[in-house]
Each structure stands twice: as C-alpha cells, then as structure tokens.
N, C-alpha and C positions, 0 to 999 in steps of 0.2 A: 209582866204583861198588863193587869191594872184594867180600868176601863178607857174606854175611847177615849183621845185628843186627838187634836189638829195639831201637828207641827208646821211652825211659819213656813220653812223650805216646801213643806207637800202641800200647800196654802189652796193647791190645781187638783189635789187627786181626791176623788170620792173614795168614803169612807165607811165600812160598814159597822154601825153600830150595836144592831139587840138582832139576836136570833131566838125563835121559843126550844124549845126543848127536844123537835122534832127537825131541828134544822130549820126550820121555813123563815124567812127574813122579817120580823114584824112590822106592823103599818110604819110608813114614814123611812122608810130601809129602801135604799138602790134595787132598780134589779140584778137577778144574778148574772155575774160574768158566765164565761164559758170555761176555766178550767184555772185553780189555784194553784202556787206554785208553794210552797215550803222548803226555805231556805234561800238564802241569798248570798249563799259563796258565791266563788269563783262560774262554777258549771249551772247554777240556779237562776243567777244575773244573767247567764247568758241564754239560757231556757225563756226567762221572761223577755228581754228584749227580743227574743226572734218571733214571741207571738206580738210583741208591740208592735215587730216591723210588719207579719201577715195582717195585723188590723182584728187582731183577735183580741177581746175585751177579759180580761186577767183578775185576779186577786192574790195576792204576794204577805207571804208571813215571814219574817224573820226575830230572831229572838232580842236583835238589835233594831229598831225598826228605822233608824238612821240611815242603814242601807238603800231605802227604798227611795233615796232621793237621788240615788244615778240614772233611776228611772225618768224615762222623760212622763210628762204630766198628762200623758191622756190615755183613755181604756182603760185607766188602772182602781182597784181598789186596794187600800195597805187594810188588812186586817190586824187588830190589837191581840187575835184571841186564835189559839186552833181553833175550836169551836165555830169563830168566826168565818175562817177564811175554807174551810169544809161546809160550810151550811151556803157561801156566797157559789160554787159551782157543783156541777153534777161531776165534774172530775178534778179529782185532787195529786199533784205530783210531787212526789217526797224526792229532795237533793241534800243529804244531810251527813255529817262525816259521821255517820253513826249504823252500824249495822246492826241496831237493835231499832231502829226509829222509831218502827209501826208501832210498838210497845211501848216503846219512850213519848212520843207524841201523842196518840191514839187511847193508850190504858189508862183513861182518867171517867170519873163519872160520869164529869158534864161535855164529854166528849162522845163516848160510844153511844147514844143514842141519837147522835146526830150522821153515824156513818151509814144508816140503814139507808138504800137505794144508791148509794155514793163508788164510784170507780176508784180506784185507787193504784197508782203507778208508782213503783217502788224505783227508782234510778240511784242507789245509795250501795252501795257495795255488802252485799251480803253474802253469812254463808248459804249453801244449799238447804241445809237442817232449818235453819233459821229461817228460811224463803215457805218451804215447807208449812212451816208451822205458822209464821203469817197469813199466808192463804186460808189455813184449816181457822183460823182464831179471825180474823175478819170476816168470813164465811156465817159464821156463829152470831156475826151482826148482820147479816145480808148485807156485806157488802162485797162488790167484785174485785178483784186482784189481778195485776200483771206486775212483772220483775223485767226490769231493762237496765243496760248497762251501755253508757257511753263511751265510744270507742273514738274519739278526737277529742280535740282542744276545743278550751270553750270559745274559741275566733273562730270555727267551723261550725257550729251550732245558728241553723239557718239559714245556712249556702247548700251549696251541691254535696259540699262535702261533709256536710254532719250527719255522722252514722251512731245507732243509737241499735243495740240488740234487745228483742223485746219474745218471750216469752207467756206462754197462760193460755187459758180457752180462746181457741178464736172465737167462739160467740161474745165474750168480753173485747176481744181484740180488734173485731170489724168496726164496731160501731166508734171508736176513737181511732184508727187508721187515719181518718183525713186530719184531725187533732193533730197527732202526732207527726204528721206527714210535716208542718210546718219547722220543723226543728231540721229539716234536711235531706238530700237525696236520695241518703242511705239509711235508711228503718226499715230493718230486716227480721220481720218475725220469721221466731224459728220451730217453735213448736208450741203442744199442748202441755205440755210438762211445766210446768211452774217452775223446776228450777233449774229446768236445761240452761239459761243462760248465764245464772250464777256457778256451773259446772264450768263454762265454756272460758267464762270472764276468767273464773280462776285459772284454770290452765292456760289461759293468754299471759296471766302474769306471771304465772311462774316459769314463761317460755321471757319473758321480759326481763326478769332477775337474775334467770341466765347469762341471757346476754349484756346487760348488767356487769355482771361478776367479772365475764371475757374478757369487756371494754377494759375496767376496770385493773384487772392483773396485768393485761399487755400493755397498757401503759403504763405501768409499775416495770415493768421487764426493763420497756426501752430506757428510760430515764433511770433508772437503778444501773443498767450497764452503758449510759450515755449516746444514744441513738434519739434522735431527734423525733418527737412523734410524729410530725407531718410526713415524715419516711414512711412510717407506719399506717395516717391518713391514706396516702397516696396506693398504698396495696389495694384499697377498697373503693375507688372511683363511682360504682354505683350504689355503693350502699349508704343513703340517705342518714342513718341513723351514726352509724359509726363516725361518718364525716360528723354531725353537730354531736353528737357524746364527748369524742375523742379531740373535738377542734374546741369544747368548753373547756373541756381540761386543758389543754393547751393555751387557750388564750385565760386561761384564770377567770372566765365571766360565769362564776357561780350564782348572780346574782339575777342574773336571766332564766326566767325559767315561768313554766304554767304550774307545774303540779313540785310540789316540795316535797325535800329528802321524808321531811316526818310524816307528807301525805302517802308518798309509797311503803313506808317502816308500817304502816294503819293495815297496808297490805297486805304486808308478810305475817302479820297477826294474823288474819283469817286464815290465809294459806297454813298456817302453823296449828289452828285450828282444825281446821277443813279434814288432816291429815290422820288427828287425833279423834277428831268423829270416827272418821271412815278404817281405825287399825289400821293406816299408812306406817311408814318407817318417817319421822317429821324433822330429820337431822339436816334436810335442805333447808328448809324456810327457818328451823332454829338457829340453823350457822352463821346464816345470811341477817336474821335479825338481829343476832348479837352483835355482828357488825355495824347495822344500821342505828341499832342503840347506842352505843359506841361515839357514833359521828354526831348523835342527837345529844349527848352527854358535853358533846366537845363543842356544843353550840352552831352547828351546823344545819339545824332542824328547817330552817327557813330559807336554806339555800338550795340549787338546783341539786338533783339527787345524784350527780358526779362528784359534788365536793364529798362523799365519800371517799375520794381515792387523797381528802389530805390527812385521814385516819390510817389511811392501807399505806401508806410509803416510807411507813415505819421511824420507830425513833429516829434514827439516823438520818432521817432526810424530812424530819419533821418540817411543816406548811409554815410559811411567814405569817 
C-alpha cells in the first residue's frame, strides 16, 4: 500500500491523501465521499460502477490499485491505505474473497481507531459464527454492522434486477436503505438477527451444489450410455438453469462464466465449516469438495463450475 501516488491512467480521479488518527481528513484532503467500496473483484467493480451510474460520489480500495482504472474518472476517490478509504466515508462496503475480512482488513492499529462512528456492510461470504462475532468485535469500536449477500451476477448490480439480502438492526439498516437501494430493485432486509442472512445464503448454496451434482451425474449417465444431452436439455423446457448448465457442458464453453469453479470450491469450505460449528453430519459439503478439489488440482479452477463434470466422466472417457 505505501504512501500516496498519482498513477498516469487515474491522472482525473481525486485522491485522498493524510487522515489524522480519528479518521477526520486533514487540511488540504477532498471532502468525503458518501460510501467506500473495498475490493475490486468481479462483484465490487460492479458495486462501484452502479453508484457511479446513480451519481453517488465513492472511494474504492483495492490491494492492486491498478484496478481502479476501469473506473470511469469522475466522483471517485482511489484510496492507497484502508485507513484511507474508511476515514473518506461514513459508510464502508467490504466485497472481498475472504470470510475472515473484517479481521483481515480492520485488525490493525492504525486502523481501528478510525472505525469509531463508521457503518460497515459486510457483502463477502461468511460464516454465521464468524458474522456473529464481527458484529460483537466492531461493536467494541463503536462501529455499526450489517451482513448482506448478493444474489445475482455482477451485470445485475444497478438494474431492476440486483438483489442483494441484507440483514442487522434496522436502526443501522434505515439510515443506509436509500445507499443501498442504488445497487438494484431487489434489497430485501430480512431481519434483526445479524446472521440470518449468512444462515439463509448458506442453505441457498447448498440447495445450489445440489443441483450442481444432479446436472452434473445426468450428464455423465447420458454420454456414458450414448444419449445425446439435448434430449436431456429438452425434458426441462422451463428450467432456465438446466438449459445453460447442461447446454455448457454440451457445447464445451467452460470458458464463459461469472463466478469460477474455485470461487464456488471457497463455498463449500464454509459450508463444510458451518456444519462442523453447528455438530452437523458434514459428509455433503466434504464429498462434494473433494470433488471440487479434484477438478482445481486438474487445472480447472478458472473455468465455469460445470467443467467439473471433465473430472466426473471418469478415466475412461477422460476430457481432451
């Protein structure tokens, strides 16, 4: 991270430079944006761009700071520093492949005294233990906490159709409501409970790996005993998802995809977790990730999460 530069490409974006200790921006510092975005994957790029498009003035951290040049050049502030890019708004949104973040990002010296009065929106896949315990340990900085979990693609984030589950006190929850509203039609708080929605997310994906596994062994059936899988396609006329699972496998376009094999295998860790918190029996999410390990060993990590079935079709009909 380092101190401040200007990179030629972001030659247009303001910059925030010194913050004191207390967060506050010192003399000769921008004013602050309305809400920081941390991280700039896939779902964080698209977070920020949707408040570029509402006209809502940003601050954006990445650990590559490179990124922040897909960004178009105005409203924005790139921060060099967590520190920074926490001290530049009153609300802070974590998008990070790490379900330890708040700890990972947050647990440094010259950090936690800059969360006190600061919102903080967790969108990073966590477990419920883990959500729990964020809450109680930001708390202890005065700062506020909600958990949200993004249920579309990040080409949905900022249409009608970007749905985002959000969770925590609604006294925390109303006053960033219109915030968030910007991200899409569907921002559906669900409750007071901090980690209802890391409860809910999970058993979404584990309703996902399911169907997964289905796709996955039926088309292993058909092509093992020589049935064409569009035969197969064709039994399911409305179901959106079987048609593009079952028509990737089939047309071999592993290479198409939003979220990768190794980002859902990140999944099945919690899940495999989640189960071991809670005295579960955790032979689903273990079985199903030795699989996914498997296909990430065999160099598949980066491909859509159907080129798991060129691991499942077994020696004998091993993938080209």
């Amino acid at each position: 991270m380092g101190n401040s530069r200007t990179l030629p490409p972001l030659a247009d974006l303001r910059f925030v430079h010194r913050v004191n200790a207390f967060g506050t921006p010192l003399p000769g510092v921008q004013a602050m944006s309305e809400v920081s975005i941390l991280g700039l994957g896939l779902m964080g790029m698209a977070i920020a761009k949707a408040y570029q498009k509402g006209g809502v003035p940003i601050t954006v951290w990445n650990r590559t700071i490179k990124k922040a040049e897909a960004l178009e050049p105005k409203n924005v502030v790139v921060a060099q520093t967590i520190s920074e890019a926490i001290a530049a708004s009153p609300v802070s949104i974590i998008c990070v492949e790490d379900p330890n973040s708040v700890l990972t990002l947050f647990g440094h010296s010259q950090v936690e005294p800059i969360l006190d009065g600061r919102t903080i929106i967790q969108l990073s896949t966590s477990l419920p233990k883990q959500v729990r315990e964020d809450q109680e340990w930001l708390a202890e900085r005065n700062a506020d906490f909600l958990y949200g979990a993004i249920h579309c693609g990040p080409q949905d984030l900022g249409t009608k159709d970007g749905n985002i589950l959000i969770s925590g006190p609604s006294t925390i929850y109303n006053p960033v409501e219109g915030l968030l509203g910007h991200q899409g039609g569907k921002i559906e708080y669900l409750d007071d409970d901090i980690a209802a929605v890391s409860v809910l997310d999970l058993a979404w994906l584990s309703t996902r790996f399911g169907e997964f596994m289905g796709m996955l062994h039926a088309s292993n059936i058909c092509e093992a005993e020589g049935v064409e899988l569009q035969k197969f396609i064709s039994m399911f006329p409305d179901s959106a998802r079987i048609q593009h699972h079952v028509g990737t496998i089939r047309d071999g376009t592993y290479d198409q995809r939003t979220a990768t094999l190794s980002i859902w295998q990140a999944s099945l860790e919690l899940l495999k977790q989640q189960a071991i918190d809670a005295g579960m029996d955790a032979g689903f999410p273990s079985h199903v990730g030795g699989l996914f390990e498997k296909a990430v060993k065999a160099g598949y990590g980066d491909e859509h999460v159907m080129a798991l079935f060129k691991v499942l079709r077994g020696d004998g009909r091993a993938a080209d």
